[in-house]
Structures are given as structure tokens and as C-alpha cells.
N, C-alpha and C positions, 0 to 999 in steps of 0.2 A: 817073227812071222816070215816064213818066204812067201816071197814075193813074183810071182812069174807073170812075164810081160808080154803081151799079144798071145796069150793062149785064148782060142775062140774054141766053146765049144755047140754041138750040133745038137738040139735036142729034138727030140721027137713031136715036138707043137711046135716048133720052130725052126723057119729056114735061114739058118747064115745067111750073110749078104755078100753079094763079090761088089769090088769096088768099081765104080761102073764114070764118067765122065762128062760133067755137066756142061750144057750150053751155057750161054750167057743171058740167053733168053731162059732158060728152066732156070738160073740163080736169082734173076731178077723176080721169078714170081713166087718166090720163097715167103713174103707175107703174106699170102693166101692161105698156105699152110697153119692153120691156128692151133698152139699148143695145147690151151683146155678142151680143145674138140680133137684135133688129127695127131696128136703124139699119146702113145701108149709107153708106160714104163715101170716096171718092177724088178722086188728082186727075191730072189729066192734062194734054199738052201738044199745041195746037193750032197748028200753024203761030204764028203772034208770042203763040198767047194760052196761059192757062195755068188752067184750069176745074177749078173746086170743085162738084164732082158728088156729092149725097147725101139722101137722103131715110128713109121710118120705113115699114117692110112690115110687113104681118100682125100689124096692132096691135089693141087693143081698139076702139078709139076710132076715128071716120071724120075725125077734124081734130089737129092738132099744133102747137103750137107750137115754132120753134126759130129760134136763127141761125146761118148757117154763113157760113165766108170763106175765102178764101187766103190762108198765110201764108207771108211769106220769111224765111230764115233769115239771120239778123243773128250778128255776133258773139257776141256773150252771148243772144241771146234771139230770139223768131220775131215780128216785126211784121206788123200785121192790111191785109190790102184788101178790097176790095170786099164789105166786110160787108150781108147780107143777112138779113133780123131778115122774122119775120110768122107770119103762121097759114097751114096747108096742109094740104093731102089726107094721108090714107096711101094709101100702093101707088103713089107719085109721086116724081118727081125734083125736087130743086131747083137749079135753075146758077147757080153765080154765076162771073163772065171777067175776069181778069186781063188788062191789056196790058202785055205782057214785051217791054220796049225796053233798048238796050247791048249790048253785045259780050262782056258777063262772063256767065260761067257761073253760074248761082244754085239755091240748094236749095229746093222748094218743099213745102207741105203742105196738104191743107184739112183744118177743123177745125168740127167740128158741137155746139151746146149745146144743151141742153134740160133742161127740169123744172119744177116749180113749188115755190113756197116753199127749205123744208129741202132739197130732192130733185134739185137742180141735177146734173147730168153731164156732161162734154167727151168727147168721143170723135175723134181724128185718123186721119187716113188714112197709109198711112207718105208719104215725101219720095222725089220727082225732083228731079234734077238736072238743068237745062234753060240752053243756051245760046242766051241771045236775041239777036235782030238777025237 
């Protein structure tokens, strides 16, 4: 599989994010932010590619910390690509693109973190199943 790293792309229901500069006061009120209510995340299949779409709505805070990526599903376990780490908006998307090369069918998911300190949380999107090539 190749592999390509920080490719973001721009999709048409969704706005990239630029990376923007959090207070200490906006990091502080990152528990406000609730994952079952204010984080969206999915993932989708784009002709060869395979995009981790997700971001933090109607949060307290006007910035966020998080990283999100695609993952594959392995036999025993889900292995990380195109991991995506930084600061960002709320009320924004973040993408991060998988290149899905081979002829094997494969399960995919993306998966969003966030928190600070003690307060860390994962949250996935469910899995497709996607034949590349």
C-alpha cells in the first residue's frame, strides 16, 4: 500500500481547516465540548481514496485541539494512516486521504482524539468495506 502523509483533501460539503492558535482559556474549556453530542466523524470512499472526515460543532470554545486518521483493519488489530494532529476551528471539517492501492477488499474506519490532560477521548466512525484498485 502507499502510503501518503498530510495529503488533505477539499471536498465539496466540506471545508478544510487552517490551523489556527488556541488560548489557554479556549484549551481549558475543551470539557464542554462532548464527544457523543459535538464531534462528527466518518469515513468514506473516494474513487482510489479513502477520507477521514470529522470535526467539533457547537462547542464552547472557538479552537480545538485533536487528531484524527484512517484506520485498516488488520487481523488482530486497526493500523493508523495518515495521521493528522493540530489545532482547529469549531463548526469545521478536518480531512485527512488515504491512497487505497490492491485488489483486496479491506475494512476501513476513521478515528478522532481529543482532550486534555486526565480527559482524553477516542471516538470512531463505524467501518466500510472498500475494494481498491
Amino acid at each position: 500500500m502507499k502510503r501518503i502523509l498530510g495529503t488533505v483533501a477539499v471536498l465539496a460539503t466540506a471545508a478544510a481547516l487552517l490551523p489556527g492558535t488556541a488560548s489557554a482559556s479556549e484549551m481549558g474549556t475543551q470539557a464542554r465540548c462532548d464527544p457523543d453530542k459535538n464531534v462528527n466523524i466518518s469515513v468514506q470512499k473516494r474513487g482510489n481514496f479513502v477520507d477521514a472526515v470529522g470535526g467539533f460543532f457547537n462547542c464552547d470554545q472557538a479552537t480545538t485541539s485533536f487528531t484524527i486518521m484512517v484506520q485498516e483493519k488488520t487481523t488482530l488489530s486497526w493500523k493508523d494512516h495518515v495521521v493528522r494532529t493540530g489545532v482547529f476551528k469549531t463548526n469545521t471539517y478536518a480531512i485527512t486521504t488515504y491512497t487505497c492501492n490492491g485488489s483486496k477488499t479491506k475494512k476501513y474506519r476513521a478515528l478522532i482524539t481529543s482532550g486534555i490532560g486526565t480527559h482524553e477521548w477516542v471516538k470512531t466512525s463505524s467501518s466500510i468495506t472498500v475494494a481498491c484498485g
